[in-house]
C-alpha positions in Angstrom: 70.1 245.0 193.8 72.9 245.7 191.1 74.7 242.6 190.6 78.8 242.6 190.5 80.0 240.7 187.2 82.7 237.7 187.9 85.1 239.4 186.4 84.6 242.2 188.5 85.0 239.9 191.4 88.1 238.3 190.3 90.4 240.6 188.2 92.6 239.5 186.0 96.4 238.7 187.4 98.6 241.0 186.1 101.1 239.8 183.2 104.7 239.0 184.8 107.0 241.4 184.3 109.4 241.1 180.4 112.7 239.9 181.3 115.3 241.5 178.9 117.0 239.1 177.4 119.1 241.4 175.4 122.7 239.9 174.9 125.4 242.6 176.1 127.7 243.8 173.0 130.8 242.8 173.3 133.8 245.2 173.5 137.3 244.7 172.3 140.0 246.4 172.2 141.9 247.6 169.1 145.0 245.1 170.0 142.4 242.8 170.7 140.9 242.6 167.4 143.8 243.0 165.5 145.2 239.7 167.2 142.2 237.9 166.2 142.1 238.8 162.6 146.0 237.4 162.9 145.0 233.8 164.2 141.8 233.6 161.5 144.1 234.4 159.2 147.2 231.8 160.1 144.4 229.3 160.4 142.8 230.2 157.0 146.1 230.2 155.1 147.4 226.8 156.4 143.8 225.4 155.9 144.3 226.5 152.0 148.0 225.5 152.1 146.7 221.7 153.0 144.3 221.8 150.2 145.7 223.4 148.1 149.0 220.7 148.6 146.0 217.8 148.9 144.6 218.7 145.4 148.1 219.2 143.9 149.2 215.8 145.2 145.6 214.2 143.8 146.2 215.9 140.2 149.5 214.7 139.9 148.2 211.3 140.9 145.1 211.8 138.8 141.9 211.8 139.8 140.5 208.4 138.1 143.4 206.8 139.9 142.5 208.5 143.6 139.4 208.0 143.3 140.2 203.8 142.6 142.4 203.9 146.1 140.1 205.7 147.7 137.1 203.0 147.5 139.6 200.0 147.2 143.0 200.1 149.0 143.4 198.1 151.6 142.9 200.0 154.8 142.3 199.8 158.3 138.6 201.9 157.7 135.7 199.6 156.9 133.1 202.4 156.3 133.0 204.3 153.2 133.1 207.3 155.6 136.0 206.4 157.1 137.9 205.4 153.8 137.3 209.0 152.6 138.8 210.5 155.9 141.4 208.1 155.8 143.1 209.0 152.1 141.6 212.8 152.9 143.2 213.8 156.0 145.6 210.7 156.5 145.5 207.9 159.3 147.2 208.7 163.1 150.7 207.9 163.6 150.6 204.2 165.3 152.9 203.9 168.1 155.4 200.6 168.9 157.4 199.8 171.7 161.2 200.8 170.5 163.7 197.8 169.5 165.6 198.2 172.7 162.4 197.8 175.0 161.5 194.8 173.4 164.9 193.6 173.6 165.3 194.4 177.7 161.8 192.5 178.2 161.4 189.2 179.3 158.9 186.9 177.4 156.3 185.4 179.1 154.5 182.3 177.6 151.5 180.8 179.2 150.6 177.4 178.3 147.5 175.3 178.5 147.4 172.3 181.1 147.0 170.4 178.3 150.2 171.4 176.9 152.2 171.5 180.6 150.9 167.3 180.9 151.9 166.5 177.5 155.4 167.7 178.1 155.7 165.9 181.6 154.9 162.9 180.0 157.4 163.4 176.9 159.8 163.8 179.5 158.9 161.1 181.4 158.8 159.0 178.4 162.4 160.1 177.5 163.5 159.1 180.9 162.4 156.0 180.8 163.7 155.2 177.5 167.1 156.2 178.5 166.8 154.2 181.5 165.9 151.2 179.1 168.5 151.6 177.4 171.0 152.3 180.3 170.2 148.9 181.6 169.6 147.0 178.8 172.5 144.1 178.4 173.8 141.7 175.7 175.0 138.6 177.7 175.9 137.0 174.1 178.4 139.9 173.2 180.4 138.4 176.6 183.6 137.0 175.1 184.6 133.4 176.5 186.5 133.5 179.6 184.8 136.4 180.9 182.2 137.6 183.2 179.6 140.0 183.1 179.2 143.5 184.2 175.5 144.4 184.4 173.9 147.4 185.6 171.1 147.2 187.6 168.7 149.6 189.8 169.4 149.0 193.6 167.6 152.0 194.8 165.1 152.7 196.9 161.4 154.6 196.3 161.2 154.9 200.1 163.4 157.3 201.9 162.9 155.9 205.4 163.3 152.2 204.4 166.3 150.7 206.9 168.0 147.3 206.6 168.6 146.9 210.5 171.0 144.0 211.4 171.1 145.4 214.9 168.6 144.0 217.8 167.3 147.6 218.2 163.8 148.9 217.2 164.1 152.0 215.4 161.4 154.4 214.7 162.4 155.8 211.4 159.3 158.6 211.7 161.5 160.2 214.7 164.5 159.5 213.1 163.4 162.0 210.1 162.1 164.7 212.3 165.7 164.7 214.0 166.5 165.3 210.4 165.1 168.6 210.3 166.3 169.9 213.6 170.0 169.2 211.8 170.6 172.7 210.6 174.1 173.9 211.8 174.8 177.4 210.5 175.2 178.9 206.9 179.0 180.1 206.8 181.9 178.7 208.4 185.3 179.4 209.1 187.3 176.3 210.7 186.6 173.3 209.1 183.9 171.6 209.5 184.0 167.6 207.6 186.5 165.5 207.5 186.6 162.4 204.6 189.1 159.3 205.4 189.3 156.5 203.9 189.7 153.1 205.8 189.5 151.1 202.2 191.4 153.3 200.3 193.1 150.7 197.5 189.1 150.3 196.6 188.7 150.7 193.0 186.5 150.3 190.0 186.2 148.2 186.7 187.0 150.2 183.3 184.3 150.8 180.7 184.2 147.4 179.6 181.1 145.6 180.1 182.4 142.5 181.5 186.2 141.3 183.0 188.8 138.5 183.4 189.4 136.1 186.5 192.3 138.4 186.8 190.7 141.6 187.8 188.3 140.3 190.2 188.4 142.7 193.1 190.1 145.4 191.6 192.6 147.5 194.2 194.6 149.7 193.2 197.4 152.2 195.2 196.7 155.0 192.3 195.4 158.1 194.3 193.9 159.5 191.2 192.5 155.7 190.1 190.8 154.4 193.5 188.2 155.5 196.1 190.5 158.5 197.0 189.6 160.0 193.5 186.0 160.0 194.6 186.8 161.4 197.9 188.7 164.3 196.5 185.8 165.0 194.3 183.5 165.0 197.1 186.1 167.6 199.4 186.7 170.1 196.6 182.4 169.8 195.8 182.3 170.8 199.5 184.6 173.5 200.1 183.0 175.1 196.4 179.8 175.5 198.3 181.2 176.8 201.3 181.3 174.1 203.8 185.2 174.0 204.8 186.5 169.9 204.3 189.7 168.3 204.9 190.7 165.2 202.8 193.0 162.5 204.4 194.1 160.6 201.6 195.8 158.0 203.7 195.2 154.5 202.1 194.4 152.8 205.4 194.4 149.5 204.0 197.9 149.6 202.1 199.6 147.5 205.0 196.9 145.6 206.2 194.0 145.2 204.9 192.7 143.8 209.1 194.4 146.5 210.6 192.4 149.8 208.4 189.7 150.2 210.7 192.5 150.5 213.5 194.4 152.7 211.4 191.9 154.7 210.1 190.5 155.4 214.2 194.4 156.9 214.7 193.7 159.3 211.6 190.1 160.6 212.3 191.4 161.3 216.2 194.2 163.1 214.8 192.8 165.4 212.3 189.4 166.0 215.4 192.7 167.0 217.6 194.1 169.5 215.1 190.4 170.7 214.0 188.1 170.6 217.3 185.5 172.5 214.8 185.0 169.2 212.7 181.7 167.8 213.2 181.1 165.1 210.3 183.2 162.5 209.5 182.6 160.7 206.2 184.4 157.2 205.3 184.0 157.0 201.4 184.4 153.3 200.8 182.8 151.3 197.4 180.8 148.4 198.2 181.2 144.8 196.1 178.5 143.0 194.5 179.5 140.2 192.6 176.9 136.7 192.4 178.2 133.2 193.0 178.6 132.8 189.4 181.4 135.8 189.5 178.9 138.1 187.2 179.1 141.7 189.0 176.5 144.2 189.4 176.8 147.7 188.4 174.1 149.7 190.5 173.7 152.7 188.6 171.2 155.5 187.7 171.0 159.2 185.7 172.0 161.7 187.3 171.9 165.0 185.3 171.7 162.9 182.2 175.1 161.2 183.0 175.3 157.5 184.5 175.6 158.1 188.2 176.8 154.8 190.7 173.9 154.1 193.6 174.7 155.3 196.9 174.4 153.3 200.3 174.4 154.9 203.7 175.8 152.6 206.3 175.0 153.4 210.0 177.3 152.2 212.8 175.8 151.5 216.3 177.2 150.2 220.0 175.8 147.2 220.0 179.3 145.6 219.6 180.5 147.6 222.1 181.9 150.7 220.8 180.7 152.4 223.9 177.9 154.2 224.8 177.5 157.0 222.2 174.2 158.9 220.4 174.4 156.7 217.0 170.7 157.8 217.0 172.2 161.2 215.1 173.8 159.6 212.5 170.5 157.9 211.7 169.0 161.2 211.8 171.5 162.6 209.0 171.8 159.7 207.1 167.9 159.9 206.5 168.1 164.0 206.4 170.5 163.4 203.2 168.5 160.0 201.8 165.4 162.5 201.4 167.2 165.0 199.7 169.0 162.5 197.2 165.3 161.0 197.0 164.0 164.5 196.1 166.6 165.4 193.5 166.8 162.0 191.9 164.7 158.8 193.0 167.2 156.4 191.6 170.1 157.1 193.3 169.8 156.1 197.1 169.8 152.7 197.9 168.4 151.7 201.5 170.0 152.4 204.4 171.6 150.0 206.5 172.2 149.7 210.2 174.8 147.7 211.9 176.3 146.5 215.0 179.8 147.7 214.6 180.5 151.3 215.0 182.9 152.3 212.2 184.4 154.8 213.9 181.4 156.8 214.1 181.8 157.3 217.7 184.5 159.8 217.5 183.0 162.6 216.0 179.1 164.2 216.1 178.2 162.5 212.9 179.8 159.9 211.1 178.8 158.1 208.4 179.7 155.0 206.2 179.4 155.9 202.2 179.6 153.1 199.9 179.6 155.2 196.3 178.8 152.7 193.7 180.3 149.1 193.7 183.2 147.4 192.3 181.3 146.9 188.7 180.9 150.9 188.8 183.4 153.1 186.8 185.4 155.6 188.3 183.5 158.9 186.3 180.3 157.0 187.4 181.3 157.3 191.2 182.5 161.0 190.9 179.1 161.7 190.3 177.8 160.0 192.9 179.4 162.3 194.5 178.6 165.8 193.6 174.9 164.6 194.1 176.0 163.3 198.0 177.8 167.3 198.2 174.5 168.5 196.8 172.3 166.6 199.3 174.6 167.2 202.4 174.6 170.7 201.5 171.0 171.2 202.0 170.1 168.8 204.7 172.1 171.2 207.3 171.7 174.7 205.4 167.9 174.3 204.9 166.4 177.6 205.0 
C-alpha cells in the first residue's frame, strides 16, 4: 500500500496576503505650492538675515575677543553647551513685577520664634527699666522744710480683688459674670452718662517732687486746675467715641465742704429729670495719701508711654441705709471696667473698694465712685487716667 508523504498530509499554509504599503502622492494645488515656496523663503531669508547680522556683529567685535566671552563671561549657563546658545542666540527676556506693583504690595515678614521671644523680652526689659526709673526717688535732693512726693505702684495684679468694709459676703466670681451681661447698645441718641463732682475744689501738686506745709491739701476753685479738668477730659473722651455724656461742673464742695454729698444728690436728680435716658453716673473725685510724717504718695503708672495716676473704683452699698437698691450692678461694672483697665495696662487699677455709704449711687442704674490719682498726682497725670477709664468704659458695655 502506497504511502502518502507528510507533506502531502499537511500542506503548507498559504503565505498572508502583501499589504500595500505604498504611501499616496500628495497633491497640491498651484496656489498651494506657490504659498509654500513664499513661507520657505521668508523663513530662509530672516534665518540668513540673523546670521548674517550675528557674524557681522562677531567681526566687528573680533573673533579672538568673542570667542574669550563666549567661554568666560559671567552667565547664568554653567554648561559649555549652554554658554554657546547663550552668546549665539541670546538669553530670554526675564520678567519683574513693575515698580507700581511692588509699590501697592504689602510686605510680609515672617519671623522665627526665636526672634518674636527675644523682642517680647527687649520690650519687657524696656518697660521695666522705665518703670525703674519712673519710681526711682532722691530723698536727699528734698530741700529743708519740705516734704516728699514719691511715686509708688498701688495697683492691683488681680482684677477681682475687693477691699469690703461692708458686713456683706460678696462673691466676686458672679460679680464678673454680671460683668458680661452689661452690654447696652452700640449707638445712642439721648444721653446716656452723667459726671458730677461732689469734691470739686480737689486738686493736684505741680511737677515738683516734693511741697511746703503751705500746700498741704491742695483745693483749688480753678475749673481748668482741679478735678473738673479731669472730668471734662473724661466727657469730651466719651462723647468722641460715641457714647453721649453730660458734664456738671458744679463745685459741690465750694460752700460747704459737709454739705457736697447733699448738694451733689440735688444735681444728679436734676440732670436724671431732664435726661430720663442717663443710665451711669460717675463722681470723679482724687483720693489723698499722705503718711504721718506728711510725705505724700504719688500712685502712678505708664500708660501709652506717658505717667498715668492709679485709678480706684469705690462701690457704694445700703448698708447705711440708703434704701434698698441693687448696688450689686455697680459691683458688676466696676469689675467689668477693672478687667478691661487690667487687660490694657496692669498697672493702672488699684483694688476695688466697697463701702457702707451709698454715694449717691442709688439714684441712677449705675453709679460709681472714681478716685483718679491722689493729691501727690499732677494734673496731665490724671487726664490720662482718664482717657484709659473712657477707653475701658467703652468696651465693658460695647463688647462685641
Amino acid at each position: 500500500m502506497q504511502t502518502k508523504s507528510l507533506l502531502q498530509e499537511f500542506p503548507p499554509a498559504l503565505p498572508p496576503p502583501k499589504e500595500d504599503f505604498t504611501i499616496p502622492k500628495l497633491r497640491f494645488s498651484k496656489l498651494q505650492f506657490f504659498l509654500r515656496l513664499i513661507c520657505i523663503t521668508v523663513a530662509l531669508s530672516v534665518m540668513f538675515m540673523c546670521a548674517f547680522q550675528k557674524l557681522n556683529s562677531i567681526f566687528e567685535e573680533g573673533i579672538a575677543t568673542h570667542i574669550q566671552n563666549l567661554l568666560f563671561s559671567p552667565t547664568n549657563q554653567k554648561s559649555l553647551g549652554g554658554r554657546i546658545s547663550a552668546v549665539a542666540f541670546g538669553t530670554l527676556p526675564t520678567y519683574s513685577i513693575s515698580e507700581e506693583a511692588v509699590i501697592s504690595m504689602p510686605e510680609i515678614f515672617y519671623l522665627p520664634k526665636n526672634d518674636i521671644a527675644h523682642e517680647i523680652e527687649n520690650d519687657k526689659k524696656q518697660t521695666e527699666t522705665e518703670l525703674a526709673l519712673l519710681y526711682s526717688y532722691d530723698l536727699s535732693a528734698v530741700p529743708k522744710g519740705f516734704h516728699p512726693i514719691i511715686p509708688t505702684d498701688a495697683s492691683t495684679a488681680d482684677a477681682l480683688a475687693l477691699k469690703n468694709d461692708t458686713s456683706y459676703a460678696v462673691d466676686m466670681e458672679k460679680a464678673a459674670k454680671d460683668a458680661k451681661n452689661l452690654v447696652t447698645a452700640t449707638t445712642y441718641d439721648e444721653p446716656l452718662v452723667l459726671i458730677v463732682h461732689t469734691h470739686g475744689t480737689e486738686s493736684f501738686s505741680s511737677e515738683t517732687p516734693y511741697y511746703s506745709d503751705t500746700f498741704n491739701h491742695p483745693r483749688s476753685e480753678d475749673v481748668s486746675q482741679n478735678v473738673v479738668a479731669v472730668g471734662k477730659v473724661l466727657c469730651d473722651e466719651l462723647n468722641k467715641r460715641q457714647i453721649p455724656t453730660v458734664h456738671c461742673e458744679t463745685m459741690h464742695d465750694k460752700e460747704s465742704y459737709i454739705a457736697a454729698y447733699d448738694r451733689s444728690a440735688e444735681s444728679i436728680k436734676h440732670y436724671l429729670e431732664k435726661y430720663p435716658s442717663i443710665k451711669y453716673v460717675f463722681d470723679v473725685h482724687r483720693d489723698s495719701m499722705i503718711r504721718s510724717d506728711l510725705t505724700k504718695l504719688r500712685p502712678v503708672t505708664l500708660q501709652n508711654g506717658k505717667p498715668c495716676a492709679q485709678i480706684m473704683m469705690i462701690i457704694g452699698s445700703d448698708e447705711k441705709g440708703a434704701g434698698d437698691y441693687p448696688w450689686e450692678q455697680n459691683l458688676a461694672l466696676a469689675v467689668g471696667i477693672q478687667q478691661e483697665l487690667s487687660s490694657k495696662n496692669a498697672g493702672i487699677a488699684r483694688k476695688l473698694y466697697l463701702r457702707g455709704a451709698s454715694y449717691n449711687q442709688q439714684y441712677a442704674a449705675h453709679g460709681l465712685l472714681l478716685e483718679i490719682g491722689s493729691c501727690g498726682n499732677t494734673l496731665a497725670e490724671a487726664k490720662e487716667a482718664a482717657r484709659a477709664f473712657a477707653y475701658a468704659f467703652e468696651k465693658t458695655i460695647k463688647k462685641d
